[in-house]
C-alpha positions, 0 to 999 in steps of 0.5 A, spaced: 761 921 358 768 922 361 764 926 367 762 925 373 755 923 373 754 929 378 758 934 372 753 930 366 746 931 370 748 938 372 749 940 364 743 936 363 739 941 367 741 947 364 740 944 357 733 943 359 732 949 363 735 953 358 730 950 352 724 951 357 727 959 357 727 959 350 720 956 349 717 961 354 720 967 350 718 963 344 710 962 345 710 970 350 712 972 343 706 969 339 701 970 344 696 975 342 691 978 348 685 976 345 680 983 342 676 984 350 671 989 346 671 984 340 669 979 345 664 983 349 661 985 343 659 978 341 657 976 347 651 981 347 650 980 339 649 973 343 645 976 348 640 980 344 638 974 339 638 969 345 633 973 350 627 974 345 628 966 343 628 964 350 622 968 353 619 965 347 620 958 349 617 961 356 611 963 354 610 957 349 611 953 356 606 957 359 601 956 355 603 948 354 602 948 362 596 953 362 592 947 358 594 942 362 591 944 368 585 946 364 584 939 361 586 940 354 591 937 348 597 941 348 
């Protein structure tokens, strides 16, 4: 505290900016790519389950529409 305050502010910043350092080597160190093929997988797992259901719907809508314009309860 015996500093100027332009010599404490300035040490300051290189403290600061020496722990973002550190906290950036930190976490690049831990951070995993994700497994792309993993995830490619499991979006056309998702797509093969999802296409069949939704033409489902589809077709029940039509029929629902279907009997609407003709008159008759769905």
């Amino acid at each position: 505290m015996r500093s100027a305050s332009e010599t404490l502010a300035e040490q300051v910043r290189e403290a600061t900016n020496a722990a973002l350092t550190d906290l950036r080597s930190a976490v690049a160190a831990v951070a995993v790519a994700p497994d792309t093929t993993a995830l490619l997988e499991q979006l056309r797992e998702v797509q093969r389950s999802a296409v069949p259901q939704l033409q489902g719907i589809i077709d029940t809508l039509g029929d629902v529409q279907d009997r609407l314009s003709s008159g008759r309860r769905p």
